[in-house]
C-alpha positions in Angstrom: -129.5 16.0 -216.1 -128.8 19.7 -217.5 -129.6 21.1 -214.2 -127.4 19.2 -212.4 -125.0 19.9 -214.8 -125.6 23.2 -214.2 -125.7 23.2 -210.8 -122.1 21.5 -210.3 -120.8 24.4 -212.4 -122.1 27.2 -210.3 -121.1 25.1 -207.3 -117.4 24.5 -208.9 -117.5 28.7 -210.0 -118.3 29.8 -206.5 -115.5 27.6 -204.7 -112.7 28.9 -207.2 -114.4 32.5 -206.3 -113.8 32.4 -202.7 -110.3 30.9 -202.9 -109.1 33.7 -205.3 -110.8 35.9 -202.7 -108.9 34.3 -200.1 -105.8 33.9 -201.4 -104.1 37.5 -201.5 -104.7 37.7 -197.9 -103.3 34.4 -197.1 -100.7 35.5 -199.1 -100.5 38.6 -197.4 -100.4 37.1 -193.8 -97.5 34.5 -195.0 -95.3 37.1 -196.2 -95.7 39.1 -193.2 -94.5 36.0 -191.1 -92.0 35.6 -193.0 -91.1 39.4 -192.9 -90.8 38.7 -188.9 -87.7 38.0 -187.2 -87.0 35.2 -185.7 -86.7 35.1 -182.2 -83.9 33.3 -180.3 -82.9 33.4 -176.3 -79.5 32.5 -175.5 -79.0 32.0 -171.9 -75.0 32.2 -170.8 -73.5 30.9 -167.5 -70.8 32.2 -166.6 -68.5 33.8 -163.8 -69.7 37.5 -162.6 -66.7 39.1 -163.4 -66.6 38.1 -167.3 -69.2 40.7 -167.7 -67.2 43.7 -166.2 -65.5 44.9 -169.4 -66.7 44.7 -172.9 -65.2 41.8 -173.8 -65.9 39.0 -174.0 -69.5 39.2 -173.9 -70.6 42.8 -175.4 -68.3 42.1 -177.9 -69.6 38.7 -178.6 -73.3 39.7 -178.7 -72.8 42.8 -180.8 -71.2 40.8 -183.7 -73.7 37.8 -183.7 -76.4 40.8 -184.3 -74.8 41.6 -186.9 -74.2 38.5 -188.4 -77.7 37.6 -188.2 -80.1 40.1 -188.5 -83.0 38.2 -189.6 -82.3 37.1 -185.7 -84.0 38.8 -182.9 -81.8 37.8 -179.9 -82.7 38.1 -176.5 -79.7 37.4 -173.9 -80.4 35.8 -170.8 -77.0 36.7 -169.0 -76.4 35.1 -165.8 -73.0 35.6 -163.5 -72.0 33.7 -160.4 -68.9 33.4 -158.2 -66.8 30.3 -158.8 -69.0 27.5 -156.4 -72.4 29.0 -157.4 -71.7 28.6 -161.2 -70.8 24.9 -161.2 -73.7 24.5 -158.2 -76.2 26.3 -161.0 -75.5 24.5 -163.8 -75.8 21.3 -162.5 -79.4 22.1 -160.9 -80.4 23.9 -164.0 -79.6 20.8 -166.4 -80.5 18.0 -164.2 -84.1 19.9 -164.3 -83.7 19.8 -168.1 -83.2 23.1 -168.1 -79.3 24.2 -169.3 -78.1 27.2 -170.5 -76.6 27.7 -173.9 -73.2 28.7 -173.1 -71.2 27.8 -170.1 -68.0 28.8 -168.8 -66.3 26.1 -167.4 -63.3 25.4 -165.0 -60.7 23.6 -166.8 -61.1 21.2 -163.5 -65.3 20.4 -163.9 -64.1 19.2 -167.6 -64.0 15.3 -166.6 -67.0 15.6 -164.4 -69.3 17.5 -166.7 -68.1 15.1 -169.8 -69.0 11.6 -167.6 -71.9 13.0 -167.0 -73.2 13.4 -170.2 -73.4 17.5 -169.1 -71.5 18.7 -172.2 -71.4 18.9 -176.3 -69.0 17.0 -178.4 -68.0 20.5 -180.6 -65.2 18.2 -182.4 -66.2 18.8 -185.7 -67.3 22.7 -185.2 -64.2 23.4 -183.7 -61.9 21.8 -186.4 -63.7 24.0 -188.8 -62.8 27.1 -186.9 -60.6 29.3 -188.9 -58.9 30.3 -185.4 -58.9 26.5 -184.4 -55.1 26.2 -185.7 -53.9 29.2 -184.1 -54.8 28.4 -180.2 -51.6 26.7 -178.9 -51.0 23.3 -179.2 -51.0 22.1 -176.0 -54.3 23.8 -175.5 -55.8 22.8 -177.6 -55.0 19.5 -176.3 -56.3 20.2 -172.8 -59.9 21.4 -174.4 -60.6 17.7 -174.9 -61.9 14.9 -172.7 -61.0 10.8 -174.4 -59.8 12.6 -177.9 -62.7 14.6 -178.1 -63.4 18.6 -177.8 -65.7 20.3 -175.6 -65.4 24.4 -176.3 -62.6 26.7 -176.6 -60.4 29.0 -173.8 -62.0 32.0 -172.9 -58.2 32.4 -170.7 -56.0 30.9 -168.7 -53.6 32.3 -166.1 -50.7 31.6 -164.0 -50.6 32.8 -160.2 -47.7 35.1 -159.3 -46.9 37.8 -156.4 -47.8 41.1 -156.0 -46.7 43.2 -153.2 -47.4 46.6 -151.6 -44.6 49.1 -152.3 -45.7 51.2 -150.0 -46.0 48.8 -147.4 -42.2 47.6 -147.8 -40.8 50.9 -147.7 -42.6 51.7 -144.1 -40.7 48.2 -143.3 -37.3 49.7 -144.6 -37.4 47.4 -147.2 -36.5 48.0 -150.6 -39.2 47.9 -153.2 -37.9 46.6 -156.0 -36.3 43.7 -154.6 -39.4 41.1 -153.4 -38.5 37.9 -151.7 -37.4 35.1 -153.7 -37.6 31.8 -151.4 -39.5 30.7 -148.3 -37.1 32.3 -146.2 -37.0 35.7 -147.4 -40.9 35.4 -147.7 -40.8 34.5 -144.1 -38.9 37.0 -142.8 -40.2 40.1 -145.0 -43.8 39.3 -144.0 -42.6 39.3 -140.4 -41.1 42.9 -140.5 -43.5 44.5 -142.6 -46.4 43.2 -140.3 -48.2 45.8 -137.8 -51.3 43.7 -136.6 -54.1 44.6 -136.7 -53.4 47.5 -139.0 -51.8 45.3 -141.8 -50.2 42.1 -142.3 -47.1 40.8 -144.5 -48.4 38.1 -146.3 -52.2 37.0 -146.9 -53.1 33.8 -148.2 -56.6 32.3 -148.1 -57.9 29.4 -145.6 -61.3 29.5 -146.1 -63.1 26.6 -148.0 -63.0 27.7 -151.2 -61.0 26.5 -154.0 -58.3 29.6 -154.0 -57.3 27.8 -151.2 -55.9 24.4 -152.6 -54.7 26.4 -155.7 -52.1 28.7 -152.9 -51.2 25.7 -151.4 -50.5 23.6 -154.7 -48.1 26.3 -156.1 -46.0 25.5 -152.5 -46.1 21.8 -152.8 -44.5 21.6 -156.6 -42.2 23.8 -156.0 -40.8 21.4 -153.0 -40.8 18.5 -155.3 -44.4 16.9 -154.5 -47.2 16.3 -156.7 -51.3 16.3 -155.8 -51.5 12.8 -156.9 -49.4 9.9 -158.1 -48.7 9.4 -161.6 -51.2 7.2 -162.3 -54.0 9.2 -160.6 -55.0 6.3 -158.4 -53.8 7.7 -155.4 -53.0 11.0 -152.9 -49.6 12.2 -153.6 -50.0 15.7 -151.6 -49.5 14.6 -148.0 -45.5 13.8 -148.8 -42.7 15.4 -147.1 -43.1 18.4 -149.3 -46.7 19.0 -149.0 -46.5 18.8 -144.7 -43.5 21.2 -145.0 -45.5 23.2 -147.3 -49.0 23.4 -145.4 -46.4 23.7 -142.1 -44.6 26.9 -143.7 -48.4 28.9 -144.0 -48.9 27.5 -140.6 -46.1 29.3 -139.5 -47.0 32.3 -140.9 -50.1 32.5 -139.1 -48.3 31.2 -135.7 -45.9 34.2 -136.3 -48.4 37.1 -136.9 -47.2 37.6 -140.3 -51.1 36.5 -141.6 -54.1 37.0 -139.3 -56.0 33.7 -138.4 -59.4 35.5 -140.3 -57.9 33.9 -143.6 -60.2 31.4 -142.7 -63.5 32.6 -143.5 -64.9 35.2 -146.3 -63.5 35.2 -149.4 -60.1 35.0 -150.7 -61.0 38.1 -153.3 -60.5 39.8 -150.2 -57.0 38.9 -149.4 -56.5 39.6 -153.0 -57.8 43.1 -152.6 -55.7 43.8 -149.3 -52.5 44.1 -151.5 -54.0 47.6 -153.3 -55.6 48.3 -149.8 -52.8 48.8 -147.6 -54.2 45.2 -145.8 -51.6 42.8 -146.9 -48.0 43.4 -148.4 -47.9 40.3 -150.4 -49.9 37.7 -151.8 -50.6 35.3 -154.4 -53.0 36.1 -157.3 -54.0 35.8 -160.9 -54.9 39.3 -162.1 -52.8 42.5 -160.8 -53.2 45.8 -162.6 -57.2 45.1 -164.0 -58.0 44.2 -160.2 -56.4 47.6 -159.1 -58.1 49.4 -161.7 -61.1 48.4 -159.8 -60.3 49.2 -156.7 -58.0 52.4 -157.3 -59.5 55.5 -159.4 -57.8 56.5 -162.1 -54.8 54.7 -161.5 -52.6 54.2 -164.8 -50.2 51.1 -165.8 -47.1 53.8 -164.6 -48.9 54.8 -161.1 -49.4 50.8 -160.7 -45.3 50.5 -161.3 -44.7 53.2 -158.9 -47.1 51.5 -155.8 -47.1 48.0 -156.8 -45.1 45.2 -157.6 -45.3 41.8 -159.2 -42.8 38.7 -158.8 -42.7 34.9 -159.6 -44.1 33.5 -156.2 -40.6 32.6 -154.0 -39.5 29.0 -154.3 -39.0 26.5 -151.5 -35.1 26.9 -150.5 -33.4 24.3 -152.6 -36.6 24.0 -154.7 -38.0 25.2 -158.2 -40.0 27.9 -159.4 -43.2 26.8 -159.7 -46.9 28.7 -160.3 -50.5 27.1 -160.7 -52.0 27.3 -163.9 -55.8 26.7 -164.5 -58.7 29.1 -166.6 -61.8 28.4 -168.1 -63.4 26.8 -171.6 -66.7 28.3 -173.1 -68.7 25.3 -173.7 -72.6 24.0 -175.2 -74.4 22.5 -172.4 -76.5 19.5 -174.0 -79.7 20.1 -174.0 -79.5 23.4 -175.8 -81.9 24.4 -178.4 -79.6 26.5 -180.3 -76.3 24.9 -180.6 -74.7 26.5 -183.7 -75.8 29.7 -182.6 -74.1 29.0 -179.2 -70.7 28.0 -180.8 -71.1 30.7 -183.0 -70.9 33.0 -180.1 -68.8 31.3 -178.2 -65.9 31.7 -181.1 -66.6 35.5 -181.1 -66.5 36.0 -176.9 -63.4 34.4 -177.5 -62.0 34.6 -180.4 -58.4 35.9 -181.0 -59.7 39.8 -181.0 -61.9 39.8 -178.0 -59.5 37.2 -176.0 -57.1 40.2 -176.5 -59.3 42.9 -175.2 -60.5 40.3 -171.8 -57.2 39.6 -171.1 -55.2 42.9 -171.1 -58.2 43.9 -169.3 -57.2 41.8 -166.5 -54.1 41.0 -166.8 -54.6 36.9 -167.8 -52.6 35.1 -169.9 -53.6 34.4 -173.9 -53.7 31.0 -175.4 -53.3 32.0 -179.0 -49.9 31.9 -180.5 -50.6 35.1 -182.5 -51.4 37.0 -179.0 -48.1 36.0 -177.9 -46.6 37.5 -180.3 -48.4 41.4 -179.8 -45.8 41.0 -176.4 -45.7 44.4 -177.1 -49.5 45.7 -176.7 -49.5 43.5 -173.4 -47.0 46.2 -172.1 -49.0 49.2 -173.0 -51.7 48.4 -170.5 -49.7 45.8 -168.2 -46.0 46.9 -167.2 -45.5 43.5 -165.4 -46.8 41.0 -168.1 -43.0 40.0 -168.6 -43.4 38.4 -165.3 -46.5 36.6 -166.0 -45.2 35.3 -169.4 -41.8 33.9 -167.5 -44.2 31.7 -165.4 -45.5 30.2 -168.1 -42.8 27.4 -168.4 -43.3 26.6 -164.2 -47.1 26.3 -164.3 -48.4 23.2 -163.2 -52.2 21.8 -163.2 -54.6 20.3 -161.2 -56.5 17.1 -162.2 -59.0 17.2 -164.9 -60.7 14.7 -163.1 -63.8 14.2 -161.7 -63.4 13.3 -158.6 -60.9 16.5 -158.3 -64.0 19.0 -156.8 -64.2 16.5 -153.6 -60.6 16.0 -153.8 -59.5 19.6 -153.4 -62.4 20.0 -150.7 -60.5 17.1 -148.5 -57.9 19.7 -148.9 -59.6 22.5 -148.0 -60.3 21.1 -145.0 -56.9 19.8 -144.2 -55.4 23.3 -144.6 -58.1 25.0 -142.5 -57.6 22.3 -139.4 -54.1 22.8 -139.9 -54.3 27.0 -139.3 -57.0 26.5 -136.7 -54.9 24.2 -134.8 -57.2 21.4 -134.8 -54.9 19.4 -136.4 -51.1 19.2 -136.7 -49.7 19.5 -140.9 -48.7 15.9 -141.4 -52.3 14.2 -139.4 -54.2 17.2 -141.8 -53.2 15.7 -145.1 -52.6 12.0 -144.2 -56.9 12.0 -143.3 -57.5 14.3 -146.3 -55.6 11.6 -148.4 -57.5 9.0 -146.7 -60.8 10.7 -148.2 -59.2 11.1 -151.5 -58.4 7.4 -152.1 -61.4 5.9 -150.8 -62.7 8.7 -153.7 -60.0 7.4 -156.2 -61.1 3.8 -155.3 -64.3 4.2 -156.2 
């Protein structure tokens, strides 16, 4: 019985012996995991040209660094064109596989929410400090059924620039742009030397750009895209066949070449600071120059360049198009406060200032509208753009509006190909579109 006794103590001795050996370097390994930093990926989605300038997204990833630098972050940055990002996102999360941050098209909004595509951010974004100062009524547009779903990276309004240079060849003088249809119609026509350069340029193609040109003709002829009740096609009333009639004429004219229909309509957009086109309709002015023209300066720009409210329809109202995008968290994302938090930093107040004198958008924070001022410094013509602010109208936040504005796509391209008269063009695209709505 002693020796069994005595055997359980040297048993008992050499187990609390090799623990206490043990130990230190468990301890030893632990603290070094613990020394590690963590290691996150944050995929972003968004459009190509976001990640031209610092802001939003150097900005945004420098600062989360710093915030966190027990973090390790790898960015998986990812940049598309305006159909390859929504065509991405969708593939990429209905294979469980979403990014972390997506920008998204005011329009997808409805679409992405129905489907379950998108976080409620409700709470997160009420506890913003800079919550309060985006302006009201977008604020309001950032939900979907009373709840939010990101913040506004921009938005814009569309107005006219126009080739000096092209207008004084045409005996025109520069600093007065057209102002209605008419004048539009004639100035295109005078200025034009085919196949050297054209008057106006407006895109045809199948690409969203095209609806959006079109749109900003049909409100300001009185018409509407669709009734008030969103139940039905609105867009192929008198004022939208004498608006899709009035670009047809243009092309019938030789004022705008029939190639509008194909490419891209960044190319039309370029023409203006190529010598290609003396007018067209656009969103950004000066930071698209600045891409295209070296070392051109905000006073060189006034001296080449010019930028007007679009013209109205004779007897009509000014009126622009007004759409921009929402940073949102995808579901499915295995970092979502890290994701917010870098959403509210790509575009937060600061960095929103930076992307949007960059390229000439339009803020959506009250205290941004108030640095007027600064906006001048770097855009000479952001007078113009803030004037169009009360005359911008939107599309649908629906989500049947993709397929809707693709009916009308089509109806404008049949209509400048001539495989279609204006009025049969948009009665069968609003055929399409109710049979959508009806669904």
């Amino acid at each position: 019985m002693v020796n069994f006794k005595k055997s359980t103590k040297i048993i008992l001795a050499m187990v609390i012996l090799v623990i206490l050996c043990i130990l230190p370097v468990f301890s030893v390994g632990q603290q070094e995991k613990a020394g590690e930093a963590k290691e996150v990926t944050l995929t972003i989605f968004a459009r190509a040209y976001t990640w031209n300038q610092d802001a939003p997204w150097e900005v945004g990833k420098n600062e989360i660094q710093k915030r966190h630098p027990d973090i390790k972050f790898t960015f998986n940055e990812e940049g598309f064109g305006w159909s390859d990002l929504r065509s991405k996102f969708l593939t990429t999360t209905a294979g469980g596989n979403p990014p972390d941050v997506v920008q998204v098209d005011i329009i997808w909004l409805g679409e992405y929410v129905e489907g379950g595509l998108l976080t409620d951010v409700t709470a997160k974004a009420q506890g913003w400090s800079e919550w309060p100062d985006v302006v009201a009524n977008f604020r309001e547009a950032t939900k979907w059924k009373g709840k939010i779903y990101g913040t506004w990276l921009n938005t814009d309004v569309r107005i006219m620039a126009y080739n000096k240079k092209l207008f004084r060849n045409a005996g025109l003088d520069p600093n007065k742009p057209p102002t209605d249809w008419n004048e539009l119609a004639a100035y295109a026509k005078k200025i034009s030397n085919p196949p050297a350069y054209y008057g106006f340029g407006f895109p045809a193609m199948k690409q969203e750009a095209t609806s959006m040109r079109l749109f900003a003709f049909l409100y300001s002829a009185g018409g509407q895209i669709l009734t008030n009740d969103l139940k039905k096609a609105a867009f192929n009333s008198d004022a939208g066949v004498k608006s899709l009639q009035f670009l047809v004429d243009m092309v019938k004219s030789g004022a705008t070449p029939k190639s509008i229909v194909s490419g891209n309509y960044g190319d039309i957009d370029n023409g203006v600071f190529q010598d290609k086109f003396a007018m067209s309709f656009m969103t950004k002015t000066l930071g698209l120059a600045k891409k295209l023209i070296k070392d051109i300066t905000p006073e060189k720009f006034k001296e080449q360049f010019g930028v007007a409210p679009i013209p109205k329809a004779p007897g009509g109202k000014p009126a622009t198009m007004s759409g921009g995008y929402l940073l949102s968290v995808p579901k499915g994302s295995k970092n979502t406060d890290l994701a917010w938090e870098l959403i509210t930093i790509a575009a937060g107040a600061e960095s929103q200032f930076q992307y949007t004198t960059a390229r000439g958008y339009v803020p959506t924070f009250s205290s941004l509208a108030r640095r007027a001022d600064d906006y001048y410094k770097t855009d000479p013509y952001f007078n113009v753009i803030l004037s169009q602010v009360p005359n911008a109208h939107f599309r649908p936040s629906i989500p049947q509006y993709t397929e809707i504005s693709a009916a009308i796509q089509d109806a404008v391209q049949a209509a400048v190909l001539g495989q279609a008269d204006a009025k049969t063009a948009l009665d069968t695209a609003a055929k399409k579109v109710n049979q959508l709505l009806a669904q």
